[in-house]
C-alpha positions in Angstrom: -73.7 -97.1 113.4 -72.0 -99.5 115.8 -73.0 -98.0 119.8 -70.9 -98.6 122.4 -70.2 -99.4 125.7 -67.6 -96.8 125.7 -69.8 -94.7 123.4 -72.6 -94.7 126.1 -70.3 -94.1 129.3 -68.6 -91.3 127.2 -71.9 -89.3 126.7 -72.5 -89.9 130.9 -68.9 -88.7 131.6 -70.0 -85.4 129.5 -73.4 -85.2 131.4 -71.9 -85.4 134.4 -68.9 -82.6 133.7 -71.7 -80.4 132.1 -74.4 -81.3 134.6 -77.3 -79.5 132.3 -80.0 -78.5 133.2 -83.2 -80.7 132.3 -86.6 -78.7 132.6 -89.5 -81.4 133.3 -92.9 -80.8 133.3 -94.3 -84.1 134.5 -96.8 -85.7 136.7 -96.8 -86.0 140.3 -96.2 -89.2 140.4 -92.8 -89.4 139.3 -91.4 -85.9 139.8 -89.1 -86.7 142.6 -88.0 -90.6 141.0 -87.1 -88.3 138.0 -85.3 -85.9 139.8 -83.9 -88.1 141.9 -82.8 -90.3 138.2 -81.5 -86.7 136.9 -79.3 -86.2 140.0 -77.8 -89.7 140.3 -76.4 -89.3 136.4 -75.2 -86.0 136.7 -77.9 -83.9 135.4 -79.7 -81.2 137.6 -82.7 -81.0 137.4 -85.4 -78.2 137.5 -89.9 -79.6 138.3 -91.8 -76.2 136.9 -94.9 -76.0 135.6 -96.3 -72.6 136.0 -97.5 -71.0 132.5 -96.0 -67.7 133.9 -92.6 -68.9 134.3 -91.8 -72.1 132.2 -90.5 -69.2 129.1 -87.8 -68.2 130.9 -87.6 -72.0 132.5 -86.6 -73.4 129.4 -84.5 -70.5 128.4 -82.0 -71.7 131.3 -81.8 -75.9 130.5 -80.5 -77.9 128.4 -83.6 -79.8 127.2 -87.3 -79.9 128.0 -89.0 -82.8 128.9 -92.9 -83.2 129.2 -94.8 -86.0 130.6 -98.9 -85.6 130.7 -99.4 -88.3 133.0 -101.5 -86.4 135.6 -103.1 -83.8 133.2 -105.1 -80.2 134.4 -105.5 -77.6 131.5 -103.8 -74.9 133.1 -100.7 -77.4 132.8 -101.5 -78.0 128.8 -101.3 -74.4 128.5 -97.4 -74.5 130.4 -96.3 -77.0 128.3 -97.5 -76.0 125.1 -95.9 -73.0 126.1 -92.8 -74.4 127.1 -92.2 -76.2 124.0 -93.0 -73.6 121.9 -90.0 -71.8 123.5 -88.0 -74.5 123.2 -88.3 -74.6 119.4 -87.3 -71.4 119.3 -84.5 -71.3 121.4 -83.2 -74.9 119.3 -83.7 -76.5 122.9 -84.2 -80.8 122.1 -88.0 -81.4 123.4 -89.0 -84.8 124.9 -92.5 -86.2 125.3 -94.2 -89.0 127.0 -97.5 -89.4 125.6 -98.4 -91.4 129.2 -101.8 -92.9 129.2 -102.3 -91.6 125.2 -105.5 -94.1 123.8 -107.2 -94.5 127.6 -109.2 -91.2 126.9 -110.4 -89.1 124.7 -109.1 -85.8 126.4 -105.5 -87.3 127.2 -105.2 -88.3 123.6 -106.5 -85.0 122.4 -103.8 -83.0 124.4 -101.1 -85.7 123.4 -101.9 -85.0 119.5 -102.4 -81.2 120.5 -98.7 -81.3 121.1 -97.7 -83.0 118.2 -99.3 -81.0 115.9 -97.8 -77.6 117.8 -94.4 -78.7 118.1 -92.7 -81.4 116.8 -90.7 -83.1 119.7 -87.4 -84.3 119.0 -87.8 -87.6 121.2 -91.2 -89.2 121.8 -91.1 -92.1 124.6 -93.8 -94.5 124.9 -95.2 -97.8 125.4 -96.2 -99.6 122.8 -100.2 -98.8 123.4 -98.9 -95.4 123.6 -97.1 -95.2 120.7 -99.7 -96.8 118.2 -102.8 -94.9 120.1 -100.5 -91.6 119.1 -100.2 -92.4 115.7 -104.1 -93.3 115.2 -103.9 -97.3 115.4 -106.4 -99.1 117.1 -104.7 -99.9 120.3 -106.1 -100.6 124.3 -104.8 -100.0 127.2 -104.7 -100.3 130.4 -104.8 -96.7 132.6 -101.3 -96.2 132.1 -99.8 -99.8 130.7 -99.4 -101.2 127.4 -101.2 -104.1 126.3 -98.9 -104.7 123.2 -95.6 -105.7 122.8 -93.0 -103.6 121.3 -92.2 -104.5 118.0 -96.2 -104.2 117.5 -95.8 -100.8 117.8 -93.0 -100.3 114.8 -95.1 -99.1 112.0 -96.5 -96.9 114.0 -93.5 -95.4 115.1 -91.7 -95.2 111.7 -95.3 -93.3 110.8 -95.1 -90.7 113.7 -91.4 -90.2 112.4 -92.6 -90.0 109.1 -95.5 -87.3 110.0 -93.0 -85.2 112.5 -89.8 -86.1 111.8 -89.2 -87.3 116.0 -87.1 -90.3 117.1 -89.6 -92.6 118.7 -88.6 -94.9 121.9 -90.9 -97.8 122.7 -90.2 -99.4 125.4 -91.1 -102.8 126.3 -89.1 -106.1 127.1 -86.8 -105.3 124.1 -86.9 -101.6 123.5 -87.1 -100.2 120.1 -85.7 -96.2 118.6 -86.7 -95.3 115.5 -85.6 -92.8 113.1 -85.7 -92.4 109.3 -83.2 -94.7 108.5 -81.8 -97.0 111.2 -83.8 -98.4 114.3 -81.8 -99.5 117.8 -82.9 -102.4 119.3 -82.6 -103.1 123.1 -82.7 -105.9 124.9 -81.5 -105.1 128.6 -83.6 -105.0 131.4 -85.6 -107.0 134.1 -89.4 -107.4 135.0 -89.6 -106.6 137.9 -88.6 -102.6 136.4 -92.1 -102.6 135.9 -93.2 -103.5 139.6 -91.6 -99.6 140.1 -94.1 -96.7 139.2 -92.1 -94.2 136.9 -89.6 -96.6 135.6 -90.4 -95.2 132.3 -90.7 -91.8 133.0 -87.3 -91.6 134.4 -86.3 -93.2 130.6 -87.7 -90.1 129.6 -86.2 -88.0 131.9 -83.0 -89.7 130.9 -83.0 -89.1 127.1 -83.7 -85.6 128.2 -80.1 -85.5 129.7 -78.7 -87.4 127.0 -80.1 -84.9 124.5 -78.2 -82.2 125.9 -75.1 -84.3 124.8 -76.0 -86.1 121.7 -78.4 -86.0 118.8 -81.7 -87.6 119.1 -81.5 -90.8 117.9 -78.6 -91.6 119.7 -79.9 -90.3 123.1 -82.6 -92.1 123.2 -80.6 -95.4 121.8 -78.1 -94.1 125.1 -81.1 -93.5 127.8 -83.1 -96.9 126.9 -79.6 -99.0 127.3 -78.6 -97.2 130.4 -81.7 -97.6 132.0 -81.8 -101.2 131.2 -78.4 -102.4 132.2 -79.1 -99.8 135.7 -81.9 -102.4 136.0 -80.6 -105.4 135.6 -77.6 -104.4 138.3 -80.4 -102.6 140.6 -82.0 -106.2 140.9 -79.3 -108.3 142.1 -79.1 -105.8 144.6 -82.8 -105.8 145.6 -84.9 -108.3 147.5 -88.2 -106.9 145.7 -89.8 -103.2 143.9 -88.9 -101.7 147.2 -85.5 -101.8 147.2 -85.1 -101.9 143.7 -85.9 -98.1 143.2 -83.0 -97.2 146.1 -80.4 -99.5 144.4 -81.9 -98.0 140.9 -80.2 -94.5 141.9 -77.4 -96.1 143.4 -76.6 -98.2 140.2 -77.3 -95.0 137.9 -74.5 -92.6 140.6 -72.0 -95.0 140.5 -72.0 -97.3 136.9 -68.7 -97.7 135.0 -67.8 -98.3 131.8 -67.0 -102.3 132.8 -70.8 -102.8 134.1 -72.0 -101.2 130.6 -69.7 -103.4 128.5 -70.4 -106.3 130.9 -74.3 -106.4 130.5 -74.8 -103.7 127.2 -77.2 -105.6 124.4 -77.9 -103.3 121.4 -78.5 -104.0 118.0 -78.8 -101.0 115.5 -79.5 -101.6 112.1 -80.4 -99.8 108.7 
């Protein structure tokens, strides 16, 4: 498989004629950079967490997206209900496993959801991702202290165990599937000066799952949030501005600014 620029501003043109809608249940950090990240693509998207209501929620979108950043059991409840649904409607689910190895009750929930339903996409860092699949791994609160390719056996293993595409993102990002992992290598560093940088990622290969198959969405979602970055920064004088010219970027990008800046490497 050989991905595109074209490829990549293809599935954003369909996103953007569709505009589907993308049901998050996320933290309050990030719900309106998320939104805001949906809106700017194309997507539309929909902030509900209520266990009475996120049934008929996810009946409605495209994909579901859940993030247990800022964690309360009544919202465990919501989302395990919410992906239930999702399975059995054949709606793609997304999960960040945010914060998963800092404690014991956030990694309890985070495996709690694997074990019920199988996403189709799980994004993570790298501390994330091997805290998830039972490596020793620290943290810190909410940031990795691994790189990314650290985190590749345990990705292929979470695959293995659930059969999800894993995203691990990191200064080269890395998707994994059963047979072929992308590698991506755009970005900037000061992306991580921005709080929910890589929850909109998430939110993003929520949109592109409502347009492609897993794998490739979130190969599609890492690359376009990378290449967004690296043309958000030239804009920006620091993490400020960065986050306004983020949107901006994500609204207007063309195929030219993908095939300009666009470094992905997917092999067997």
């Amino acid at each position: 498989m050989n991905m595109t620029a074209a490829d990549i501003f293809s599935s954003i043109e369909k996103i953007r004629a569709q505009a589907p809608l993308v049901h998050n249940i996320t933290n309050y950090v990030v719900m309106n950079t998320t939104a805001n990240a949906l809106l700017a693509i194309g997507a539309s998207p929909v902030m509900a967490h209520a266990a009475d209501e996120v049934e008929e929620m996810v009946s409605l979108s495209g994909a579901l997206v859940i993030n247990i950043g800022t964690l309360s059991p009544d919202w465990v409840e919501a989302m395990l209900y919410a992906a239930r649904k999702a399975k059995e409607l054949g709606r793609p689910v997304v999960f960040d496993p945010v914060g998963t190895g800092a404690t014991t009750y956030r990694t309890g929930v985070a495996r709690e959801i694997l074990e019920e339903v199988s996403p189709e996409i799980i994004r993570g860092n790298a501390s994330e991702i091997m805290a998830l699949a039972g490596c020793r791994a620290s943290t810190k609160g909410v940031d990795s202290t691994a790189a990314s390719d650290s985190a590749l056996d345990a990705a292929r293993e979470l695959n293995s165990r659930y059969g999800s595409v894993v995203s691990v993102s990191g200064e080269i990002d890395h998707i994994v599937d059963h047979t072929r992992v992308a590698r991506v290598s755009n970005g900037h560093p000061m992306m991580t000066r921005v709080t929910g940088m890589g929850c909109c990622a998430t939110a993003l290969s929520g949109a592109f799952a409502c347009v492609q198959e897993p794998f490739v969405a979130a190969s599609m979602a890492m690359a376009l949030m990378g290449v967004a970055g690296e043309l958000a920064v030239q804009e920006s004088g620091g993490p400020g501005s960065l986050q306004l010219h983020f949107f901006d970027v994500l609204y207007r990008i063309t195929l030219d600014d993908i095939g300009r800046l666009l470094k992905v490497e997917v092999t067997a």
